[in-house]
N, C-alpha and C positions, 0 to 999 in steps of 0.2 A: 567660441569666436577664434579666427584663425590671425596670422599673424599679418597676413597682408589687410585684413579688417584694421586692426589698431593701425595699423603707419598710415592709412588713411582716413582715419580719426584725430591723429596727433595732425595732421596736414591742414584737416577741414575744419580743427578748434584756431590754429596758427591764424588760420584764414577767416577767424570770426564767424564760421557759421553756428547757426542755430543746432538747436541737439534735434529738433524734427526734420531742417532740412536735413543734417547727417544722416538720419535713422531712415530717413526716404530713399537718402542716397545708397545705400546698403541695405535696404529692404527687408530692415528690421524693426519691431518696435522702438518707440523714444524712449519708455523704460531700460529696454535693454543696454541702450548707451549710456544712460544716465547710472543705471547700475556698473558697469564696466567703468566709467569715470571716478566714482565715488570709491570703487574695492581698488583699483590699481594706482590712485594717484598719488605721485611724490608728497610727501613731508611738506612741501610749500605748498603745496597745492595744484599745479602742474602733475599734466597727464604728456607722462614719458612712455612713446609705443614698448623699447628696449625691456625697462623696467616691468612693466604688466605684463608681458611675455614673460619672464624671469619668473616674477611671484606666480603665475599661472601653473608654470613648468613645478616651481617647490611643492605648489599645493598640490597639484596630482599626484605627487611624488610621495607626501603623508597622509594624503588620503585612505581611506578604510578598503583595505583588499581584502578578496572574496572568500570567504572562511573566518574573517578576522573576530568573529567573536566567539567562536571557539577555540583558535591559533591560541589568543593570546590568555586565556583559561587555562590551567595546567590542570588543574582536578578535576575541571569541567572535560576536560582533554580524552584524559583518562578514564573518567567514566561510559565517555559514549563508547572509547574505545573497547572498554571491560563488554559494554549490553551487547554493541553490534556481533565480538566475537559468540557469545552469548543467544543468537535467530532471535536478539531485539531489531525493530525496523525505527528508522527514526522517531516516528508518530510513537509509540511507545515508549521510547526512549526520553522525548521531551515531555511527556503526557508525563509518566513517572514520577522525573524531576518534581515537573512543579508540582505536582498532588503532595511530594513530601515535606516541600518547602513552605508551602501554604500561597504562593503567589507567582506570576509567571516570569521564567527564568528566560526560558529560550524557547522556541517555537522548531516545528521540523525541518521548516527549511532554513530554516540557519545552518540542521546539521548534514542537510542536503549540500546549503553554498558550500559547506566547509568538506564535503566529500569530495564535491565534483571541482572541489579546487585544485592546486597542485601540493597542498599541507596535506589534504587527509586523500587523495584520489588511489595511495594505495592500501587503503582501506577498502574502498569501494566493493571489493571482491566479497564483502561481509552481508551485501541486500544480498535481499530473495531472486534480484531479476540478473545481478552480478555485470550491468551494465551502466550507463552513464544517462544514458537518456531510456524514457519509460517506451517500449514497443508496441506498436500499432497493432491493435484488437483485427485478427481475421473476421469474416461474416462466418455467421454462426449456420449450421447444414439443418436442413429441413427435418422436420420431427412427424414421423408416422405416426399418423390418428391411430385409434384402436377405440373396439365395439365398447357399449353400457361404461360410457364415461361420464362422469356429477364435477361440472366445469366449479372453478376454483371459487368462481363467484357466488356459489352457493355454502360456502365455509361458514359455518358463524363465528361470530367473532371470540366467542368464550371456549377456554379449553384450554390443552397445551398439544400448541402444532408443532409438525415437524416437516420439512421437503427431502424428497429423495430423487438421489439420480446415481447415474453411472459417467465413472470417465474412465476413458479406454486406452488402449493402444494405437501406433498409428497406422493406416488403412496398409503401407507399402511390408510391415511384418506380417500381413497376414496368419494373425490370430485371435481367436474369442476374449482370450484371457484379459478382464475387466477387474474393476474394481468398484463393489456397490455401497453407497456414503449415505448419511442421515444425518442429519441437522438439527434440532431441537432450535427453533426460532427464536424464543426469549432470552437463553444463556448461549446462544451461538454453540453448543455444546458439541461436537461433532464423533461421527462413529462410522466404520468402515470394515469391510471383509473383503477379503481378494475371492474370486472367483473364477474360475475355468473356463466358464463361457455363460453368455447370456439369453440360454432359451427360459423361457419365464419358469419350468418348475424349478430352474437353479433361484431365480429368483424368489420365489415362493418360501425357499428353504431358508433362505438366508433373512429375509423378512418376518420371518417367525422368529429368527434368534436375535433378532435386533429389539424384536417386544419384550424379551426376556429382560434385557440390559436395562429398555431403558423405559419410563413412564408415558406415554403419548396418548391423546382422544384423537388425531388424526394426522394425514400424512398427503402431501399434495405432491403428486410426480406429473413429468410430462407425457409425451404421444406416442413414447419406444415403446415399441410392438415387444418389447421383453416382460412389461406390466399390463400383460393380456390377460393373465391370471389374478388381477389382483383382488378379486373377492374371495381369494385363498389367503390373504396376507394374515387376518385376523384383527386387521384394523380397517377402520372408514377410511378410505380414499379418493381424494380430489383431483380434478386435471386443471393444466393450465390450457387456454387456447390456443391453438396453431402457433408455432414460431413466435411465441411471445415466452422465450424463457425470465423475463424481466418478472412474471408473475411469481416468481422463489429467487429471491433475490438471496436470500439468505446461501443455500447451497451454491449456488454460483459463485458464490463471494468464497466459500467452504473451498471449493474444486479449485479455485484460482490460487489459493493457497497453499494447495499443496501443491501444482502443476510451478510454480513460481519457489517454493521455497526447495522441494525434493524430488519432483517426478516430471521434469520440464515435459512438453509435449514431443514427441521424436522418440522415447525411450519407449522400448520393448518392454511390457508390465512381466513378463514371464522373468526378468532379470532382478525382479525385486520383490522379495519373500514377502511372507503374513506375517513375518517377526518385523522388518523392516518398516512394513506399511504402519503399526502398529504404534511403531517408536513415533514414525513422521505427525500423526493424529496427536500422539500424546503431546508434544510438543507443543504443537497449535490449540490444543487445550486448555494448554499452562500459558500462554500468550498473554500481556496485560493489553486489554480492547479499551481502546477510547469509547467504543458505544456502551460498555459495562462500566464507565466509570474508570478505567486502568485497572479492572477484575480481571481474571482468569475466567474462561469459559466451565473451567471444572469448579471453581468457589462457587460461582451463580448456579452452576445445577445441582449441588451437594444441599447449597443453602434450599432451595425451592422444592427438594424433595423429586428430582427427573432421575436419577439414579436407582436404578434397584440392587444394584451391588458396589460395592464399597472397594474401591481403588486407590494403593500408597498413593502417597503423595511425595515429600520429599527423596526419598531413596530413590523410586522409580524414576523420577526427574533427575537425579543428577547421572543414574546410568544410563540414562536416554542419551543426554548431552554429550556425554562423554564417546559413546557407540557411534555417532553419528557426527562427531565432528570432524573428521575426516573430509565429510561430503564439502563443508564450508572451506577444507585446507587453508586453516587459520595459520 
């Protein structure tokens, strides 16, 4: 309510009106005046405009600013700040917490308000997106059918799946060099090899050595004419239908991860080694998932037996973190 509201409210009680003729008059509810009377009126009971202007002004003035309940945490402060420097994302971050605490503490967008405020905003550089507000999804380019494809809707439902795709370079460096990802669907478990180019017997090659790694009954890709050969792979293989990559939600969620947290889209894949791409997976591997419960995608495939070889854990992770943190320039 503004200030010329109250001085003609203090005018129109002077003048013995009713609180609905007011509230008519100002084309507002009668609650609303009768709340505005009851919070701002003098000690005698007299509504002074001056006065409720005044206490209006104090209360805004102590009210809860945006961050403030992590501002005013000092440990709580500190710890987001420890995970974020750490490629923790909020969601993670607060998931954590309260898993350790036994009950909920804070929520992610708390430690959103508290980023995007001016306490923690030069933090901010510590997400994956290294912006302030989340950026608007391009439409996604049309996917080439290819011959003797078994659509995704004939998958059964028992087994352990997996989706595979490729994400590339951009069209303006003109070059092959891709990179081919696989997803294990239950432990979100992700695995990856950089490639030279994308005629299907490179892909063939690299689809064999991905059976080696990892346990799979099948494997769902889409309409890239590079998975021409895929009755070479040595596993069952599904498609999704036309421009419906929403069918492997899984890998898409996988690609967006790394394109966001290490290999924005724009970047030349020839600029970024097998050792590099390597480290970025392992990474999102060791990630605590709200959908695992705040597991690591590598806990839930070691526990489930999708691994066929056996990969350090701590050592490899903290030389991970360390090689790469750089990119986040903490």
């Amino acid at each position: 309510m503004k200030k010329v509201d109250r001085d003609e409210i203090k005018i129109l009680l002077e003048r013995r009106y009713s609180l609905h003729d007011i509230a008519k008059t100002l084309g507002v509810h009668k609650s609303t005046i009768s709340r505005e009377i009851k919070k701002r009126r003098r000690s005698d009971g007299a509504y002074d405009a001056v006065m409720a202007e005044q206490r209006t002004r104090i209360k805004r003035l102590h009210s809860k600013h945006q961050g403030m309940k992590v501002e005013s945490n000092q440990s709580l402060r500190e710890r987001i700040i420890r995970e974020l420097k750490h490629f923790r994302s909020p969601d993670e971050i607060a998931g954590r917490i309260n898993r350790e605490t036994g009950h909920t503490i804070l929520g992610k967008d708390a430690i959103y308000h508290w980023l995007y405020s001016s306490w923690g905003n030069k933090y901010a550089h510590c997400l994956c997106t290294k912006r302030r507000r989340r950026r608007k999804q391009k439409k996604k380019t049309k996917r080439e059918m290819i011959p003797m494809r078994i659509p995704v809707s004939m998958r059964p439902h028992e087994g352990i799946h997996g989706e595979g795709d490729l994400f590339v370079s951009p069209r303006k460096s003109h070059t092959p060099v891709s990179c081919a990802v696989v997803v294990e669907n239950e432990s979100k478990y992700l695995w990856g090899r950089k490639i030279p180019n994308r005629k299907p017997t490179t892909l063939v090659s690299v689809m064999r050595e991905m059976r080696e790694e990892l346990k799979l009954d099948d494997l769902t890709l889409d309409n890239g004419i590079e998975n021409k050969n895929h009755r070479m792979f040595g596993i069952t293989t599904y498609f999704c239908d036309p421009q419906s990559p929403q069918q492997k939600p899984h890998i898409e969620t996988a690609i967006g991860l790394l394109r966001r947290w290490f290999v924005p889209k724009g970047i030349d894949l020839r600029n970024v080694s097998e050792e590099e791409l390597q480290m970025y997976i392992s990474i999102l591997n060791r990630k605590w998932r709200k959908s695992l419960g705040y597991a690591s995608s590598y806990e839930v495939a070691k526990n489930h037996g999708i691994l066929k070889t056996k990969i350090p854990v701590r050592r490899q992770e903290q030389k991970v973190t360390q090689q790469v943190a750089f990119e986040v320039r903490i």
